[in-house]
C-alpha positions as CSV (number, residue, x, y, z in Angstrom):
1,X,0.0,0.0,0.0
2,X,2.6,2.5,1.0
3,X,4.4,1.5,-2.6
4,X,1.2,2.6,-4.2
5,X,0.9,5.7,-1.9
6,X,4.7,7.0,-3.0
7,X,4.2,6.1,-6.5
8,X,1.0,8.0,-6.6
9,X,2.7,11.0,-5.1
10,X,6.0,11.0,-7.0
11,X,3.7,10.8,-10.1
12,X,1.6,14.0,-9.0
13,X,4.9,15.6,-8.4
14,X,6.0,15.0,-12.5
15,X,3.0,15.8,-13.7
16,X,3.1,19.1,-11.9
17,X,6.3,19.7,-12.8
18,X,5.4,19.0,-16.7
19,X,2.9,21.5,-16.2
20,X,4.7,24.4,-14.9
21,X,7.5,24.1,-17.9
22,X,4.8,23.8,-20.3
23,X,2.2,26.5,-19.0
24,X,5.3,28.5,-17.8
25,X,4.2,31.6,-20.1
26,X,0.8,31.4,-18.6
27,X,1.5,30.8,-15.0
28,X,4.7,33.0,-14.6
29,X,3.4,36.6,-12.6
30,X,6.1,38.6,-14.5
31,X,8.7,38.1,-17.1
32,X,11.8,36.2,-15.7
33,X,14.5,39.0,-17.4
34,X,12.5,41.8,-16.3
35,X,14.1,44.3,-14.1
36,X,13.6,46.8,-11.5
37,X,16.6,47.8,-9.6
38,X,14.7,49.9,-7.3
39,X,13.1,46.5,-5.7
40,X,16.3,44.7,-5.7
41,X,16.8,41.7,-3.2
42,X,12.9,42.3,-1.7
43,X,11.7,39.6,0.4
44,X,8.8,37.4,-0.4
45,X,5.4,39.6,-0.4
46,X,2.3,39.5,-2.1
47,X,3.7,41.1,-5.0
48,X,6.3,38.5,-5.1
49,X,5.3,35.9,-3.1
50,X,9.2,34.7,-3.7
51,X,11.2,38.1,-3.4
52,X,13.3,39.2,-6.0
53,X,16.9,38.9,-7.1
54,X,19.7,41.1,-6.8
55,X,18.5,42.7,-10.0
56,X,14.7,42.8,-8.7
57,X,13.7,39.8,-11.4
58,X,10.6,38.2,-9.4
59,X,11.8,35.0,-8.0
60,X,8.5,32.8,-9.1
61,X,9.3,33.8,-12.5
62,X,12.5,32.6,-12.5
63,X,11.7,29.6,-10.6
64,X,9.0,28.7,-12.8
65,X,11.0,29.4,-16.1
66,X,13.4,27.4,-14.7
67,X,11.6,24.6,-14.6
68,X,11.4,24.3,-18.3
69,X,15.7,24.4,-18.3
70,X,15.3,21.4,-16.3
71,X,12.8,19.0,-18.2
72,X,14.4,20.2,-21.8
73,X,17.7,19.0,-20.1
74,X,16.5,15.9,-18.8
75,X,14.1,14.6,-21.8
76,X,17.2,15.4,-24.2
77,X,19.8,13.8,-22.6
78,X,17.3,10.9,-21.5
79,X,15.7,10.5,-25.4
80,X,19.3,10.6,-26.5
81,X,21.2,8.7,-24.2
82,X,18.6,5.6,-23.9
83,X,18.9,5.5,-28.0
84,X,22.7,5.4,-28.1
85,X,22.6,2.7,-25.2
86,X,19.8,0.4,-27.0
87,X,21.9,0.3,-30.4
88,X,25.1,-0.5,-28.2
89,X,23.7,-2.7,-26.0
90,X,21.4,-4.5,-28.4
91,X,24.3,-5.4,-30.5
92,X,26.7,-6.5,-27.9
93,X,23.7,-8.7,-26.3
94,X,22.7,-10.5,-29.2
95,X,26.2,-11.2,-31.4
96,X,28.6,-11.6,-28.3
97,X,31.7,-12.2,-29.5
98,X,33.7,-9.7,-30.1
99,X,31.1,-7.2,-31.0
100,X,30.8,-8.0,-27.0
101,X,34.2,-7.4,-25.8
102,X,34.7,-4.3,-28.1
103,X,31.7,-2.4,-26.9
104,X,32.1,-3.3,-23.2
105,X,35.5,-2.3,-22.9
106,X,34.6,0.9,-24.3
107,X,31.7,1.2,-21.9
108,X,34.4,0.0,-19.1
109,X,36.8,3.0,-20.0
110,X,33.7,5.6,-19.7
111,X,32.5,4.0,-16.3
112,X,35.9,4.4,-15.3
113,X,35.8,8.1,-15.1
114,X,33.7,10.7,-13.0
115,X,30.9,11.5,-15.0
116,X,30.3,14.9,-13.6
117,X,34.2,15.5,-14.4
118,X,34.4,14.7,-17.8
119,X,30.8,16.4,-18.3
120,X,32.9,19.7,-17.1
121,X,35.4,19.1,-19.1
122,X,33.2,18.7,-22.1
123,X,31.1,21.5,-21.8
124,X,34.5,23.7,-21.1
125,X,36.4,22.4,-24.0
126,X,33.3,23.5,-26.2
127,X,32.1,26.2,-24.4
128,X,28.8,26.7,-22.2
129,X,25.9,26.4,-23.2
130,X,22.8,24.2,-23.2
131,X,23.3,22.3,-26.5
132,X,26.3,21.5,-25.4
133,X,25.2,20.4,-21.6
134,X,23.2,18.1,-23.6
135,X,25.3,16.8,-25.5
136,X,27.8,16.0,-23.3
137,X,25.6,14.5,-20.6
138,X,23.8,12.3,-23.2
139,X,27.4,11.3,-24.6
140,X,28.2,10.2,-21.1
141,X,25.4,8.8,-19.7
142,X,24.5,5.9,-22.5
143,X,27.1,3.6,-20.4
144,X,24.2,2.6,-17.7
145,X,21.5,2.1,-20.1
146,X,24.0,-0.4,-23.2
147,X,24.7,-2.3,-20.2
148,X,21.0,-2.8,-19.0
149,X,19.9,-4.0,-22.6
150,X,23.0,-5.8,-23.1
151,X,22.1,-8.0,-20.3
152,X,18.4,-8.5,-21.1
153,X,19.1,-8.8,-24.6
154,X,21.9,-11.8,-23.5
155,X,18.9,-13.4,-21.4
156,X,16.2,-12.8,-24.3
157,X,18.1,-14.4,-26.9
158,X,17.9,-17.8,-25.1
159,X,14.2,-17.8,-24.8
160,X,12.0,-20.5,-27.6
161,X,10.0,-17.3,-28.7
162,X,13.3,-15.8,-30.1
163,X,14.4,-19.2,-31.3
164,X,11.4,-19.6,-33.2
165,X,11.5,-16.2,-34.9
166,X,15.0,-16.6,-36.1
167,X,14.0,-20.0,-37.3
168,X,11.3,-18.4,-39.1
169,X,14.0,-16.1,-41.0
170,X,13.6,-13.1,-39.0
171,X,16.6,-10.5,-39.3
172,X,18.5,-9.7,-36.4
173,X,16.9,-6.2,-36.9
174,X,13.7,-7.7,-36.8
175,X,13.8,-10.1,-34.0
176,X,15.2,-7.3,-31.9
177,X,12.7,-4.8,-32.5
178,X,9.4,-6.8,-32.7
179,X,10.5,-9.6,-30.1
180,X,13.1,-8.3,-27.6
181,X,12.0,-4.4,-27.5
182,X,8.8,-5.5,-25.5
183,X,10.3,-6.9,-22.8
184,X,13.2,-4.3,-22.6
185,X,10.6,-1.4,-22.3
186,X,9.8,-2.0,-18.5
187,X,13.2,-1.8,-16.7
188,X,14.2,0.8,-19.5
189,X,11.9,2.8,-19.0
190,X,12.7,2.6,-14.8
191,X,16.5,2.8,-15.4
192,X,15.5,6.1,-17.8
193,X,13.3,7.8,-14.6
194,X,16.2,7.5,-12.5
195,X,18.3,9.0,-15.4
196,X,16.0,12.0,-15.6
197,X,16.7,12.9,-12.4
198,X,20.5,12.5,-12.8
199,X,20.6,14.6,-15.9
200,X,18.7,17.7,-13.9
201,X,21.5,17.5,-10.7
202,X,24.2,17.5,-13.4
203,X,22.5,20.6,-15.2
204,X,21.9,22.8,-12.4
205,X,25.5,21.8,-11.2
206,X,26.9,22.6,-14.5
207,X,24.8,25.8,-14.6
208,X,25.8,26.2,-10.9
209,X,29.6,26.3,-12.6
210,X,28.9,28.8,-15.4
211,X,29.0,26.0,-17.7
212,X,25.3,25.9,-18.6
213,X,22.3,27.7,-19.1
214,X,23.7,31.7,-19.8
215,X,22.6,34.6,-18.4
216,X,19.9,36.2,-18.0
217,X,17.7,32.7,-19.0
218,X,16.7,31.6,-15.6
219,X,18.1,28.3,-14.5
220,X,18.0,26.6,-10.9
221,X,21.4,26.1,-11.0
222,X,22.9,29.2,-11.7
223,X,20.0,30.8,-9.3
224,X,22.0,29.4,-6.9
225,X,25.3,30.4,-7.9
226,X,23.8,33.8,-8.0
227,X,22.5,34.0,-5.0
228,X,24.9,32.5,-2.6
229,X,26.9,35.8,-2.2
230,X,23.2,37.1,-0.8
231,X,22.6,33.4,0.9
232,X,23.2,36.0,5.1
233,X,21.1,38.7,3.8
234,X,18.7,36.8,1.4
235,X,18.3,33.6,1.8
236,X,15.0,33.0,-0.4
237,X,17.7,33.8,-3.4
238,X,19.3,29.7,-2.9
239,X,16.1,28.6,-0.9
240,X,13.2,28.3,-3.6
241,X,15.7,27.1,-6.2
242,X,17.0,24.8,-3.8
243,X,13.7,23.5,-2.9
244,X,12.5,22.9,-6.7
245,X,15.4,20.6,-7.5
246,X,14.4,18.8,-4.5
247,X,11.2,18.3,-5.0
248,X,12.0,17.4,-8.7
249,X,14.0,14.6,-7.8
250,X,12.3,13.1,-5.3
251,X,9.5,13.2,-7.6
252,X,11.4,10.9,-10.1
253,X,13.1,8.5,-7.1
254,X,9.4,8.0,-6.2
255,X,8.1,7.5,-9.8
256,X,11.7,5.2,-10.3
257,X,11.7,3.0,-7.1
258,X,7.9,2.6,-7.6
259,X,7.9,1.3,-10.9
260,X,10.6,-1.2,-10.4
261,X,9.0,-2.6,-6.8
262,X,5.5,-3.2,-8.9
263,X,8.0,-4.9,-11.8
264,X,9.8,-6.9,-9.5
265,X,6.5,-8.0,-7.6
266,X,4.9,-8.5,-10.9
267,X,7.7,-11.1,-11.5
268,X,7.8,-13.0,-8.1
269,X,4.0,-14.0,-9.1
């Protein structure tokens, strides 16, 4: 029950958060860029029920805008990420070999490194930006999902229904698509909710770096690096921000961990 409970919730949380980046124009009090340096650093009122910044940009607006920086960054990387994963993995799982020792080892050398630190790197070598945040996080981050498929295509491929498709004459193309996708879609699509979630931490601490989103586009991330020279004198500046990653991210982990405890109880039957 309490499974269903969390699930429930961390679903209303998403579907929130979809909301506010899609009906961002509509639900946004003010502009995000707009300024007025005469209300500079004002504290939450009924005029700004967040306060404003250090430039007098209402704080809702920004947070609110920002939410949209966050679910373009985590869909992206996600989208792209689980599609460069599925080929990899897909291909190492069903020809073995060494198709199999190739790929892993290159997956090895990537897991061997700090993701967040090469994503820096990246993003500095090519310079900031949010093309390039996605890009290098979805460049990165296919590791975790080749070797999810790569072990449920490795288990698949022994199953009769598979042996009777390719004794039917069905491509590896084919067999993979129309017999194997299926059954990947479920712990895919868990291992993918716990990615989103990744991908917005390693936006907002890329933006949180100067490496992302660029001023003035409001981003959670570099709200906070903005407004942690204010954090003794303003605090609402980090706070709100701060609190909508949170609530973001547990969001997901409730979405992710109560997905997989329904699949793995759905499997125990």
């Amino acid at each position: 029950m309490n499974g269903k409970v969390f699930l429930f919730a961390g679903v209303a949380i998403l579907l929130v958060l979809l909301a506010t980046a899609g009906l961002a124009p509509w639900i946004a009090p003010y502009d995000p860029t707009q300024q007025n340096l005469e209300n500079d650093l004002a504290t939450p009122s009924r005029g700004h029920p967040l306060g404003t910044d250090k430039l007098g940009r209402d704080m809702l607006s920004r947070v609110v805008y920002g939410s949209r920086i966050s679910v373009l960054v985590g869909t992206s990387t996600v989208t792209i990420a689980v599609l460069i994963g599925l080929l990899v993995g897909s291909l190492s799982g069903y020809f073995g070999g060494w198709v199999d020792h190739l790929l892993m080892r290159l997956v090895d050398i990537l897991m061997a490194f700090p993701g967040i630190l090469l994503a820096i790197a990246f993003t500095a070598v090519l310079g900031p930006g949010l093309d390039h945040v996605v890009l290098a996080l979805s460049l990165l981050g296919w590791t975790g999902y080749a070797r999810l498929v790569r072990g449920e295509i490795m288990a698949l491929r022994e199953r009769d229904f598979v042996h009777a498709a390719q004794a039917l004459g069905g491509s590896p193309a084919r067999v993979i698509a129309l017999h194997m996708l299926p059954n990947l879609l479920p712990p895919l699509v868990i291992q993918a909710t716990f990615g989103m979630a990744a991908a917005i931490i390693a936006e907002g601490s890329l933006s949180f770096l100067g490496l992302g989103a660029q001023p003035p586009t409001p981003s959670w991330g570099s709200m906070l690096n903005e407004g942690r020279q204010f954090i003794l004198v303003a605090p609402h500046l980090t706070a709100f921000p701060g609190l909508a990653i949170m609530v973001a991210i547990l969001g997901l982990n409730l979405v992710g961990d109560g997905l997989r405890d329904r699949l793995e109880k759905k499997g125990q039957r």
